[in-house]
C-alpha positions as CSV (number, residue, x, y, z in Angstrom):
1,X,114.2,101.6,14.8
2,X,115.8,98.4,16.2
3,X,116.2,96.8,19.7
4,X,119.9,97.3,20.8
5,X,119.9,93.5,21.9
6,X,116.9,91.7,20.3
7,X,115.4,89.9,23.4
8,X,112.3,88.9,22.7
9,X,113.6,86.9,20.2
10,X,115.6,84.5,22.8
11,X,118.6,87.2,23.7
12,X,120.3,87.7,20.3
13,X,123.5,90.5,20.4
14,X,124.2,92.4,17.1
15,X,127.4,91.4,15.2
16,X,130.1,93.8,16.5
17,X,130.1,97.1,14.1
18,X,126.6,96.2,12.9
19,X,124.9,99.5,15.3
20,X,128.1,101.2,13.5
21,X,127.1,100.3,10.3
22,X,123.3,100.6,10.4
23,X,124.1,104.4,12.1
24,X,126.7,105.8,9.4
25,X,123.5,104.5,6.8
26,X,121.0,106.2,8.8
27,X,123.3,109.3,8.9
28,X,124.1,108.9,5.3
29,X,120.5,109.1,3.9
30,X,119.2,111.4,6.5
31,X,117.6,109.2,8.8
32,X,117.5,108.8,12.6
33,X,118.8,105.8,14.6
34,X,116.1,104.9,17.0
35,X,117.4,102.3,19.5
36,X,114.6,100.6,22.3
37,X,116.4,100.3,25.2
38,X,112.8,99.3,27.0
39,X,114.5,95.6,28.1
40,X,117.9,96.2,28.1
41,X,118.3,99.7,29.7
42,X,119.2,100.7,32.9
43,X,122.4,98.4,33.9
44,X,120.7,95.0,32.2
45,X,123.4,94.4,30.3
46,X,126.1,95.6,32.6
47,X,126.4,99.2,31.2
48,X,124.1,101.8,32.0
49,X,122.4,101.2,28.5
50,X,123.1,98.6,26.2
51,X,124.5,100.8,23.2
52,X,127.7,101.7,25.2
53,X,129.3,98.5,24.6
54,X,128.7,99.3,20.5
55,X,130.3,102.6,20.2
56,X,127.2,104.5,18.8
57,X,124.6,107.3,20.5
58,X,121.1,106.9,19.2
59,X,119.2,110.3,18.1
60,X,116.5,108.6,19.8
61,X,116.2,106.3,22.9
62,X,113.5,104.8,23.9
63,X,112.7,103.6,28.1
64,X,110.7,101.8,29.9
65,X,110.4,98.7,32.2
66,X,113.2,99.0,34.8
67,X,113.0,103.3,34.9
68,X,110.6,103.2,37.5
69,X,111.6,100.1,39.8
70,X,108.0,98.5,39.5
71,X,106.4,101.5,39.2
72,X,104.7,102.5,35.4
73,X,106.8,104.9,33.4
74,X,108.5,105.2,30.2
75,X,110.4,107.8,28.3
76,X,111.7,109.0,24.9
77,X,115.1,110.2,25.2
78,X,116.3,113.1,22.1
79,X,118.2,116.0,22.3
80,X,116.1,120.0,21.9
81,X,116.2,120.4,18.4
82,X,114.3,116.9,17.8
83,X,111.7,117.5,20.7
84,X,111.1,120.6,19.4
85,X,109.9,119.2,16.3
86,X,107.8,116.9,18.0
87,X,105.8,120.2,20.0
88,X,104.6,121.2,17.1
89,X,104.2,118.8,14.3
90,X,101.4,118.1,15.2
91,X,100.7,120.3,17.5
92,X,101.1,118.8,21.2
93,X,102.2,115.7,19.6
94,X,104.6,114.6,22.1
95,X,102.2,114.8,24.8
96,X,100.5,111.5,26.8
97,X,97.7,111.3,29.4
98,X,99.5,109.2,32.0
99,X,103.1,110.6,31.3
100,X,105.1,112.4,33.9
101,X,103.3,111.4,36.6
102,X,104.6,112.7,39.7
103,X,104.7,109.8,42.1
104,X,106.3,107.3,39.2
105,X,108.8,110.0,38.3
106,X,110.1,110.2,41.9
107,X,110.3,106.2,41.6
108,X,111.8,106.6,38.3
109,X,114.6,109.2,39.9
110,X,115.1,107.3,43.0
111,X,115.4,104.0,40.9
112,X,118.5,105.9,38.9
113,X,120.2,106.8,41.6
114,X,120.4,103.6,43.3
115,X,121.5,102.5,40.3
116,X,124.3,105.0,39.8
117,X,125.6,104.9,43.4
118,X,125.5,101.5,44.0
119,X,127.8,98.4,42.4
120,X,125.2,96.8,41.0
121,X,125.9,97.5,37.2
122,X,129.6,96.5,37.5
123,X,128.7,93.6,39.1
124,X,127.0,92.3,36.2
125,X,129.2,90.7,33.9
126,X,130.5,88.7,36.8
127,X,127.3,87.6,37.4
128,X,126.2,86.4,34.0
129,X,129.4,84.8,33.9
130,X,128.3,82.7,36.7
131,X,125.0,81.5,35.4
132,X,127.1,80.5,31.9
133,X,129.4,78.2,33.8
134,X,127.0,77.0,36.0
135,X,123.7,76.3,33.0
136,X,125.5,73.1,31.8
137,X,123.3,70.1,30.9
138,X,123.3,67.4,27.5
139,X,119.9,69.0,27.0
140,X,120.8,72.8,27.1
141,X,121.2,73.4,23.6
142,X,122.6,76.9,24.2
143,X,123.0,79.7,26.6
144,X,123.0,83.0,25.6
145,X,123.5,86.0,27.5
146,X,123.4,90.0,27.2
147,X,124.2,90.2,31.0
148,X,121.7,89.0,33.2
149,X,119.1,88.9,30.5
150,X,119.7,85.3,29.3
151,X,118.2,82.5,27.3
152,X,118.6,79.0,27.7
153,X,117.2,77.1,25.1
154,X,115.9,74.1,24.6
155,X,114.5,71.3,22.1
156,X,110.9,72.7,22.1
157,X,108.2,74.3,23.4
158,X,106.8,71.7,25.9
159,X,109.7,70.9,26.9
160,X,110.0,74.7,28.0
161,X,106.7,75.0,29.3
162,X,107.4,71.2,31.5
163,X,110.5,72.9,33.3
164,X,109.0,75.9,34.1
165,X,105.8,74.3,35.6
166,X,108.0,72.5,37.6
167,X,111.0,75.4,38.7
168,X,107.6,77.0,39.5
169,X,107.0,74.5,41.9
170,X,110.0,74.6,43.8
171,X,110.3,78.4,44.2
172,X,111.8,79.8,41.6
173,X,110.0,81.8,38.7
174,X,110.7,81.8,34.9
175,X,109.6,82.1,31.8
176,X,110.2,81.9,27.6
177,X,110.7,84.6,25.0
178,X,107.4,85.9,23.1
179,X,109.2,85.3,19.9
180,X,111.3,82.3,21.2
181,X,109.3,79.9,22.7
182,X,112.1,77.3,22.7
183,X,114.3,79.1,24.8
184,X,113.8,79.7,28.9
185,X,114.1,83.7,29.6
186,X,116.0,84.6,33.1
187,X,116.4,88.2,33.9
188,X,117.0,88.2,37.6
189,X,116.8,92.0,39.6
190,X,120.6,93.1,39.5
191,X,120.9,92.8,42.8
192,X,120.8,88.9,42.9
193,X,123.9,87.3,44.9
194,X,125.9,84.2,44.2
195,X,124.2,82.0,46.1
196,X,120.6,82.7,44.9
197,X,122.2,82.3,41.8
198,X,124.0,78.6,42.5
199,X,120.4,78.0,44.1
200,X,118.3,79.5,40.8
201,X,120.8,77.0,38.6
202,X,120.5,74.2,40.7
203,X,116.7,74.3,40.7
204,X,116.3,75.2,36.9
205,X,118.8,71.9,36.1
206,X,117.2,69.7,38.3
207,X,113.8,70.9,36.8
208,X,115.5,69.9,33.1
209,X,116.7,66.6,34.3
210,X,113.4,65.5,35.4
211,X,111.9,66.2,32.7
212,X,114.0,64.6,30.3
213,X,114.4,61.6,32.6
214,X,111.0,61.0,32.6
């Protein structure tokens, strides 16, 4: 079971046939590739899920955050055979207290087809692109993106937690990485037009330039 794009560790893409790799293993020793999409699904990444850009299918696929537009959900994703298993083994295994609940599954439908009919997703490289050419600064130590989940990191820590205290006082709201606290996390809604996003860059390099200034 691995993330498809590691992003709580700061935004880190697997090497290119690495998903390739790690799947013909898992198919030669009679294991199943479970890939958690629960970040990076639903057009994050500027593909309809992230594994589409690394020329696998997991057996398993695991959902969550963006399916339901703000609303709680979350899914497992296999085909009959392997659900089938789970009915029975133990018995009612697969089942949850809160899942499929009516009013978040209508969310969770409406929220894909938005997603489907409008541009949004194919949009998003160009997008991305613009915050890479735009997040430039002595004190950026690197930029990485899958998308418009990005990580801009930084010397340390405080000096994270220093900018985002003070982008949070002009307006705009971001954060860092559970497992990379160096590195400043923006994952805008897809959505987002350019000139939010010269605005967002603007605000987020000022905020670094006052604080290494000071």
């Amino acid at each position: 079971m691995v993330e498809t794009v590691q992003a709580e560790w700061g935004v880190r893409k697997p090497m290119p046939d690495y998903l390739q790799q790690l799947y013909a293993r898992c198919q030669s020793v009679g294991a199943l590739l479970i890939l958690d999409e629960i970040q990076v699904g639903f057009g994050r990444t500027g593909t309809l899920w992230a594994f589409e850009q690394y020329g696998v299918v997991p057996d398993i696929l695991l959902l969550a955050k963006a399916m339901g537009g703000g609303m709680p959900i979350g899914a497992f994703v296999a085909n009959q055979a392997l659900m089938q298993v789970l009915a029975h083994r133990p018995i009612l295994g697969h089942i949850t207290t809160f899942g499929g609940h009516a009013v978040c599954c209508a969310a969770a439908l409406a929220n894909l087809k938005v997603l489907t009919e409008e541009t949004w997703i194919q949009e998003v490289e160009e997008k991305s692109n613009l915050f890479k050419r735009l997040l430039k600064h002595p004190a950026i130590l690197d930029v990485r993106c899958a998308g418009l989940l990005i990580a801009v990191e930084l010397d340390s820590f405080t000096t994270v937690q220093q900018v985002v205290k003070l982008c949070l006082e002009r307006g705009l709201i971001i954060d860092w990485f559970l497992f990379n606290s160096r590195s400043i996390r923006i994952a805008p809604p897809l959505p987002i037009q350019e000139a939010q996003i010269v605005w967002a860059c603007q605000q987020l390099l000022e905020a670094i330039e006052a604080v290494f200034s000071s």
